[in-house]
Residue frames as a rotation matrix with the C-alpha (Angstrom) as fourth column:
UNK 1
-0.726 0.065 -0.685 172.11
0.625 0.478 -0.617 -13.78
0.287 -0.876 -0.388 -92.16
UNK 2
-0.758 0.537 0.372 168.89
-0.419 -0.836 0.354 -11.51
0.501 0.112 0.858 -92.35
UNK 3
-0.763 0.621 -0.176 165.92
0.601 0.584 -0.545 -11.69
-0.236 -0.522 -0.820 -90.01
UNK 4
-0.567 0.748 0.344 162.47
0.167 -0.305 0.938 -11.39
0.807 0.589 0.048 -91.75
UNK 5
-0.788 0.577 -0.214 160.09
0.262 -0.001 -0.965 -9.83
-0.558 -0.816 -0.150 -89.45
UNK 6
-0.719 0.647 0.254 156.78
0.322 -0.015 0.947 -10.23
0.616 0.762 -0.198 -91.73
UNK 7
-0.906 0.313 -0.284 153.94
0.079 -0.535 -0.841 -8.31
-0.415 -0.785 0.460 -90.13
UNK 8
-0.651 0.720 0.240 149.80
0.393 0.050 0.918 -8.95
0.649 0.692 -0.316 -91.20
UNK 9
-0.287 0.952 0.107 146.59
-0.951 -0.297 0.084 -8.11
0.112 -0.078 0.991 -90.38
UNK 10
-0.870 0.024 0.493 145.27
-0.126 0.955 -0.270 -11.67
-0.477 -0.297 -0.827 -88.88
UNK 11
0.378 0.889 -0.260 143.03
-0.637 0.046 -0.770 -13.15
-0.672 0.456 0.583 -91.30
UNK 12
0.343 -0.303 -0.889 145.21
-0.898 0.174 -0.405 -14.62
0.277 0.937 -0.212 -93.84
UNK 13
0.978 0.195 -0.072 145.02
-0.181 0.969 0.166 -18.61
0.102 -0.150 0.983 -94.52
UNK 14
0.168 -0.920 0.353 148.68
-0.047 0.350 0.936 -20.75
-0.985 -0.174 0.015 -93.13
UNK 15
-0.093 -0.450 0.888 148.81
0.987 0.075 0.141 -21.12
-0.130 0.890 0.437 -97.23
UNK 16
0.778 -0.034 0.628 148.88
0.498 -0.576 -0.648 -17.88
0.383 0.817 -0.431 -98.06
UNK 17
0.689 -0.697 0.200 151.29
-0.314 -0.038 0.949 -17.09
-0.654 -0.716 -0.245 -94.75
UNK 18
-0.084 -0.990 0.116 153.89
-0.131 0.127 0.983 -19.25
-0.988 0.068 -0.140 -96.52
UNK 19
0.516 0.044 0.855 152.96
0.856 -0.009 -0.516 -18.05
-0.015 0.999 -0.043 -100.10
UNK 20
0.907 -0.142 0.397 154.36
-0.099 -0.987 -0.128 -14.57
0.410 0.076 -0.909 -98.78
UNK 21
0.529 -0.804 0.271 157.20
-0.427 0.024 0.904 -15.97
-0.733 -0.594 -0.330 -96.37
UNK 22
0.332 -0.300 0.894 158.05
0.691 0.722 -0.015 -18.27
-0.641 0.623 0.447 -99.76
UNK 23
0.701 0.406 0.586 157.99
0.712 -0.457 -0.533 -15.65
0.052 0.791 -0.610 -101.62
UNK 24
0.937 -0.343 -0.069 160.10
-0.274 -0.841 0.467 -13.35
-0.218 -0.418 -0.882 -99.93
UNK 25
0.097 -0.878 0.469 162.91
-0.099 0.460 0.882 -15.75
-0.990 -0.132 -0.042 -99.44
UNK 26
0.170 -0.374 0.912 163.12
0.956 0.287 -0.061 -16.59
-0.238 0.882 0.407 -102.78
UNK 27
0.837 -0.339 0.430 163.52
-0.022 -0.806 -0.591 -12.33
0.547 0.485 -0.682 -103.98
UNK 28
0.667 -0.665 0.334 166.26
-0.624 -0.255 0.738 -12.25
-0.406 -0.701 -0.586 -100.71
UNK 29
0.340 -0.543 0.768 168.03
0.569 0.769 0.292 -14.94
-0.748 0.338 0.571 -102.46
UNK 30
0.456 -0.406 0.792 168.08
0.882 0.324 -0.342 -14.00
-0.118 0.855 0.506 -105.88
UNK 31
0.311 0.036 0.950 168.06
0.444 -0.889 -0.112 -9.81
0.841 0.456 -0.292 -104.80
UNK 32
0.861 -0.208 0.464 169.25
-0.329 -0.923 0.198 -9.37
0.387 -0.323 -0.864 -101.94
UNK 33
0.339 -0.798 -0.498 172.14
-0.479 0.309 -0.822 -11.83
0.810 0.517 -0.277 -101.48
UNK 34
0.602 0.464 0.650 170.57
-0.764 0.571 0.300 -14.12
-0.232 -0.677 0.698 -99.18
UNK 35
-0.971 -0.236 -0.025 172.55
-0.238 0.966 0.103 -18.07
0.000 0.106 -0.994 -99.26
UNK 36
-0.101 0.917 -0.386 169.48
-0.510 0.285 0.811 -20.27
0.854 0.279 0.439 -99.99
UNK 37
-0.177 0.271 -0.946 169.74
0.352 0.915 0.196 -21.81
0.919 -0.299 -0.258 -96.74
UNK 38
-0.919 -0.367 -0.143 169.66
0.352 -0.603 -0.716 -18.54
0.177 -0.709 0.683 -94.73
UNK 39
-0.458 0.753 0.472 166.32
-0.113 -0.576 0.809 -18.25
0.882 0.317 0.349 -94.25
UNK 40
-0.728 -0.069 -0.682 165.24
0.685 -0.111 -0.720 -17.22
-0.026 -0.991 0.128 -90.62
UNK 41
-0.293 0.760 0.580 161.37
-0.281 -0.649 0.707 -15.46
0.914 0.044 0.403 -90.93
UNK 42
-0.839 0.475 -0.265 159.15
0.330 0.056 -0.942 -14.50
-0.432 -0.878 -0.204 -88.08
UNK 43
-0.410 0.838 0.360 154.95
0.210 -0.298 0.931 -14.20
0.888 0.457 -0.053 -89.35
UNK 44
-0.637 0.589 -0.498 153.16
0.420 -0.276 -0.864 -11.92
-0.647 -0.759 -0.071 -86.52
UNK 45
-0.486 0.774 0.406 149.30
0.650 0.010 0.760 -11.72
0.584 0.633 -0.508 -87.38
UNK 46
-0.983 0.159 -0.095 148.07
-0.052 -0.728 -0.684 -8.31
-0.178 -0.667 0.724 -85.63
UNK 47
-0.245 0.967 -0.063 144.54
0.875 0.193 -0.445 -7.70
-0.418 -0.164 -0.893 -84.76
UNK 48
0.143 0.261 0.955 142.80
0.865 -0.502 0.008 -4.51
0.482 0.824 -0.298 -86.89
UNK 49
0.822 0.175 0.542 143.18
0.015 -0.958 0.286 -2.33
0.569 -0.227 -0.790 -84.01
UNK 50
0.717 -0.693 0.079 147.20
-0.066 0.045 0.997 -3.07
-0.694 -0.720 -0.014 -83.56
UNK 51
-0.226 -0.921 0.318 148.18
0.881 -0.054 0.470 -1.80
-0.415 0.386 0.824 -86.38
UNK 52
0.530 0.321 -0.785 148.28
0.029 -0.932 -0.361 1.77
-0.848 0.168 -0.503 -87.41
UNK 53
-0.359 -0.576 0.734 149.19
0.858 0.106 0.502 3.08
-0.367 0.810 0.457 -91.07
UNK 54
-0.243 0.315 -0.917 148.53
-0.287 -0.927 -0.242 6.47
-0.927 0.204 0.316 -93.07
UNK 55
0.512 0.856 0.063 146.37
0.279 -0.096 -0.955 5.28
-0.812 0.507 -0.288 -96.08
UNK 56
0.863 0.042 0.503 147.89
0.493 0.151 -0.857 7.45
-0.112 0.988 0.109 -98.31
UNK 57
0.715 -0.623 -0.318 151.05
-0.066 -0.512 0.856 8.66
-0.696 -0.591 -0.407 -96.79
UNK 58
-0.267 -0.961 0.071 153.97
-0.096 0.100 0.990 9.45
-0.959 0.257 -0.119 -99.54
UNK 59
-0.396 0.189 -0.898 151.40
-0.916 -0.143 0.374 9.38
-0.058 0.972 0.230 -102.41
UNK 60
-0.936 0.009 -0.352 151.09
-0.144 0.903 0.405 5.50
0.321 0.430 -0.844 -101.84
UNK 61
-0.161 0.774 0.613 147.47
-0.947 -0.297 0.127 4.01
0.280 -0.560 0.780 -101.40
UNK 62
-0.936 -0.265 -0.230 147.22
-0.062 0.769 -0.637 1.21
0.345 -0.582 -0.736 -98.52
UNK 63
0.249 0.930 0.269 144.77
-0.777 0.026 0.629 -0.84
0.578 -0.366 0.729 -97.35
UNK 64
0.846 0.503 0.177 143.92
-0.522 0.714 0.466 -3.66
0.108 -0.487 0.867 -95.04
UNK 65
0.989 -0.124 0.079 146.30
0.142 0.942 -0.303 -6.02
-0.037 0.311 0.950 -96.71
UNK 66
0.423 -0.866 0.265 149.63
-0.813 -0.492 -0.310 -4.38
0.400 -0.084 -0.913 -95.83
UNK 67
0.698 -0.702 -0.141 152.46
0.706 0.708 -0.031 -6.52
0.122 -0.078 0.989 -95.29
UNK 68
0.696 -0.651 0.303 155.03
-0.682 -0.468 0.562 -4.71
-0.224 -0.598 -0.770 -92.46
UNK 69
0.714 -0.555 -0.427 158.63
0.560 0.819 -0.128 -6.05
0.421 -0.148 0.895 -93.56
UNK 70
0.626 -0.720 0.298 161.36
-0.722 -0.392 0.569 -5.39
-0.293 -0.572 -0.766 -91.05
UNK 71
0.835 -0.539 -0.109 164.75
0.434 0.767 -0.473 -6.84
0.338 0.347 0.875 -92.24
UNK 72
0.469 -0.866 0.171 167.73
-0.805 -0.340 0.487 -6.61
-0.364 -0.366 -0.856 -89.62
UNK 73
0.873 -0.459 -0.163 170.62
0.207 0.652 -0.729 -7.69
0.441 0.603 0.665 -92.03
UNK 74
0.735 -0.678 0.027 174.06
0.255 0.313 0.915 -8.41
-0.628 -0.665 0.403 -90.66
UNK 75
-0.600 -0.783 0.163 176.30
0.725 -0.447 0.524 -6.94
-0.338 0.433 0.836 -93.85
UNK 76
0.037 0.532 -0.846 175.15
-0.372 -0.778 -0.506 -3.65
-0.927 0.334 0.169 -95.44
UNK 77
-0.116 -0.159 0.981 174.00
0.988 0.086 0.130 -3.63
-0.105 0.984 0.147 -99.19
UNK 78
-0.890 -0.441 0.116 174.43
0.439 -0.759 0.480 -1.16
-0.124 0.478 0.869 -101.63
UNK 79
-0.364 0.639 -0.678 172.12
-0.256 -0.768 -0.587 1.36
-0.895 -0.040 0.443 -102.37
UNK 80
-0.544 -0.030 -0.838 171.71
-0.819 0.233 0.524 -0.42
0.180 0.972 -0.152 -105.68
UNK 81
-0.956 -0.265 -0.123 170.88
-0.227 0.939 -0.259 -3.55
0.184 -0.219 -0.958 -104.39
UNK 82
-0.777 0.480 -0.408 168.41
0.116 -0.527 -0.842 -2.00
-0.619 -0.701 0.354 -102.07
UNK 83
-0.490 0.351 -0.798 166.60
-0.865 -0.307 0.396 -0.62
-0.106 0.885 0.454 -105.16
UNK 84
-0.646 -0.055 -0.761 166.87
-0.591 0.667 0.454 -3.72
0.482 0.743 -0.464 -106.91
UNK 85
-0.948 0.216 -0.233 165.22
0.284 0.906 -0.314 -5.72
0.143 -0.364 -0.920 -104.25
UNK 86
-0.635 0.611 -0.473 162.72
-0.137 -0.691 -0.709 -3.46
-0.760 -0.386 0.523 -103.41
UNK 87
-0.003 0.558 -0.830 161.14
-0.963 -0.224 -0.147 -3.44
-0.268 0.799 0.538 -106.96
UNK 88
-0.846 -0.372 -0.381 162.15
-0.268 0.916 -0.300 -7.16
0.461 -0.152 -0.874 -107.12
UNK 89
-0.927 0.343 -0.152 159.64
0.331 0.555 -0.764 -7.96
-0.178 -0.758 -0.628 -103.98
UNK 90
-0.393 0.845 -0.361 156.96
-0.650 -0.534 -0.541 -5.54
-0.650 0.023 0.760 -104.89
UNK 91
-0.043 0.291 -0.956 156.55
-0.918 0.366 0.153 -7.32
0.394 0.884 0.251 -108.70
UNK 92
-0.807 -0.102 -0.582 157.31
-0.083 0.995 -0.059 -11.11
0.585 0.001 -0.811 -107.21
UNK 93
-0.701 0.712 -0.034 154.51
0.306 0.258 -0.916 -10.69
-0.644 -0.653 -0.399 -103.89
UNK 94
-0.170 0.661 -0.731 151.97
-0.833 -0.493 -0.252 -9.20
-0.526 0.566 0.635 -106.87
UNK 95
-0.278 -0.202 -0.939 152.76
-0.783 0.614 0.100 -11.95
0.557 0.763 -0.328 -109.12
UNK 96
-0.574 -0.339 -0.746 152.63
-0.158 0.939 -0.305 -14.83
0.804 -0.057 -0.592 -106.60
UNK 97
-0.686 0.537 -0.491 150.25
0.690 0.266 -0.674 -13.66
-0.231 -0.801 -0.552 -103.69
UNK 98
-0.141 0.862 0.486 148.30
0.788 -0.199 0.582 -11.10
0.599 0.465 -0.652 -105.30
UNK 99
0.333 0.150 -0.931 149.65
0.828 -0.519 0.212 -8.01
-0.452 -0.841 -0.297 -103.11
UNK 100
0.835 0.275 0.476 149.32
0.398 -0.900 -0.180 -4.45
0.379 0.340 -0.861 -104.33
UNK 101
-0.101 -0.988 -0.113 152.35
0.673 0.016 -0.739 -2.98
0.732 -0.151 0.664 -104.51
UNK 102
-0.056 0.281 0.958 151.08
-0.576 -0.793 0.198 0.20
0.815 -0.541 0.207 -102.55
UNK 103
0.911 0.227 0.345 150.64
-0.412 0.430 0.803 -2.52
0.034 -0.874 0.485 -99.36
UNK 104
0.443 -0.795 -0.415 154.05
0.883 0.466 0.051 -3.64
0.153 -0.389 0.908 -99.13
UNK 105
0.793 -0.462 0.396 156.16
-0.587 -0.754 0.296 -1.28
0.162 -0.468 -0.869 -96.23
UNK 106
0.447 -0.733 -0.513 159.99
0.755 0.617 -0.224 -2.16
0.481 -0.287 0.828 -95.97
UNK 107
0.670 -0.514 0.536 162.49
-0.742 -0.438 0.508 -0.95
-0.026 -0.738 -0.674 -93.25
UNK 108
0.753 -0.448 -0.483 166.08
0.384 0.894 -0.231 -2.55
0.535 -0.012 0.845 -93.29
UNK 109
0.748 -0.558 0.359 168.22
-0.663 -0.613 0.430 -2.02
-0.020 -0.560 -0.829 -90.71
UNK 110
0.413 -0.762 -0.499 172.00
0.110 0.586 -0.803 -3.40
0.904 0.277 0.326 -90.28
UNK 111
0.984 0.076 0.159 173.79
-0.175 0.309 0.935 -4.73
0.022 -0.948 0.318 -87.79
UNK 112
-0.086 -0.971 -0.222 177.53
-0.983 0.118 -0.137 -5.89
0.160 0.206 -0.965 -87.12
UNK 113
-0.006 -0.037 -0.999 178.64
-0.251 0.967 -0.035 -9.69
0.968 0.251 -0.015 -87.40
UNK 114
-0.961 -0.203 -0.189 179.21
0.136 0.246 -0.960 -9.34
0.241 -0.948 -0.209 -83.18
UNK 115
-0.564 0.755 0.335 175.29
-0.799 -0.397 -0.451 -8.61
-0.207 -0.522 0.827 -82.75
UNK 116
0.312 0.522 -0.794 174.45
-0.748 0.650 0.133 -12.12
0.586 0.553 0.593 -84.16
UNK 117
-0.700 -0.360 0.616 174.34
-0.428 0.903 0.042 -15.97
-0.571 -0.234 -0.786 -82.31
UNK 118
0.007 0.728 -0.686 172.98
-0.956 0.206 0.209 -18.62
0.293 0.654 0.697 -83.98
UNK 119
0.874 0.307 -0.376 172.68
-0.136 0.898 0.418 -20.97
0.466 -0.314 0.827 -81.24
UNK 120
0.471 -0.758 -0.450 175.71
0.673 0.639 -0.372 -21.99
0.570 -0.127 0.812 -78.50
UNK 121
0.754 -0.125 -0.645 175.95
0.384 -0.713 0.587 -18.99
-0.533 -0.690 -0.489 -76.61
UNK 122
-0.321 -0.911 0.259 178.65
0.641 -0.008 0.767 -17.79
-0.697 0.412 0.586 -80.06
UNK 123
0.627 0.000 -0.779 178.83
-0.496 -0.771 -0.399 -14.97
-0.601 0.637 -0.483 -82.38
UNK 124
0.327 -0.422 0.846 179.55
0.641 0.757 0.130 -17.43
-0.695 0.500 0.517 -85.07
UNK 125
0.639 -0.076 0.765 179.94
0.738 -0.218 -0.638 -14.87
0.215 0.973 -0.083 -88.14
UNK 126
0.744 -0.668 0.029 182.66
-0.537 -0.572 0.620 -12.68
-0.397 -0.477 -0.784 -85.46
UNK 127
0.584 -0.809 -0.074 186.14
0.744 0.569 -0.351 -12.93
0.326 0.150 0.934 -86.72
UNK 128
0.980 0.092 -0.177 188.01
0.169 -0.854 0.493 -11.07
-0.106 -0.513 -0.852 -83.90
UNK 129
0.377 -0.926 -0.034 191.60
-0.618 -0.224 -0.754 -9.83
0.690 0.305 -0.657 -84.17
UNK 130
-0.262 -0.364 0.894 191.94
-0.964 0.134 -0.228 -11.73
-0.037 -0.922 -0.386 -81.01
UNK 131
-0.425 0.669 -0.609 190.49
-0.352 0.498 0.793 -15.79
0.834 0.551 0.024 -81.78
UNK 132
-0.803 0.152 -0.577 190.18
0.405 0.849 -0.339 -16.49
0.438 -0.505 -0.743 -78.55
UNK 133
-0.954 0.297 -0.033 187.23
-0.229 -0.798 -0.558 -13.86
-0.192 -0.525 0.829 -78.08
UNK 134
-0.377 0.678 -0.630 185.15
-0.737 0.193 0.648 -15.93
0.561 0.709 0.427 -80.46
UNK 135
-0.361 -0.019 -0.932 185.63
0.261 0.958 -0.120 -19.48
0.895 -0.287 -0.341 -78.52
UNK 136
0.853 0.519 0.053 184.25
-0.037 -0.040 0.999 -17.48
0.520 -0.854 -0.015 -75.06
UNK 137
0.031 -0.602 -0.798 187.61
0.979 0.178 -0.097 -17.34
0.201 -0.778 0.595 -73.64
């Protein structure tokens, strides 16, 4: 139940938009243990002077073409996992959109199953000791 907050630089064509939003989902699937129908992205295109970035901060060297993912995920994964996807997305958005790994920033943050609706005024993925806390009574 992960939400993809994909951050650009506004310039890039609606096909290459959902060559990267494709693109993701499919590594979250296969690496980060996404369901193939969980797939819940947001694409915000920033103007050049609304986004800020150190260049070469950490050794890495960025340009222009950064891609900001934020990913607030609703179960923790393992440090392994984490890894795995990470190096996973870098090689698949190279391969398929032609993005330098150096330009791809992640940030995943976690959440509990009570910080989630998906529609009905319900914390569907809550399973309280109590059931009637789920149903809104």
């Amino acid at each position: 139940m992960p939400l993809f907050r994909i951050t650009v630089r506004r310039g890039r064509t609606p096909a290459q938009l959902r060559a990267l939003a494709d693109a993701i989902h499919e590594v979250a699937v296969r690496s980060f243990n996404v369901p193939e129908k969980d797939r819940f992205q947001i694409i915000e295109q920033r103007e050049a002077h609304e986004l800020f970035y150190d260049p070469d901060y950490m050794g890495v060297k960025r340009t222009d073409e950064i891609v900001f993912l934020q990913i607030s995920a609703g179960k923790v994964r393992t440090t392994e996992t984490k890894l795995n996807f990470y190096r996973d997305l870098a090689k698949s958005l190279e391969e398929q959109c032609g993005l330098a790994p150096d330009n791809l920033f992640v940030v995943i943050n976690t959440s509990g199953a009570e910080d989630w609706s998906f529609g009905r005024g319900r914390a569907q993925m809550y399973q309280p000791s109590n059931p009637t806390l789920a149903a809104g009574e």
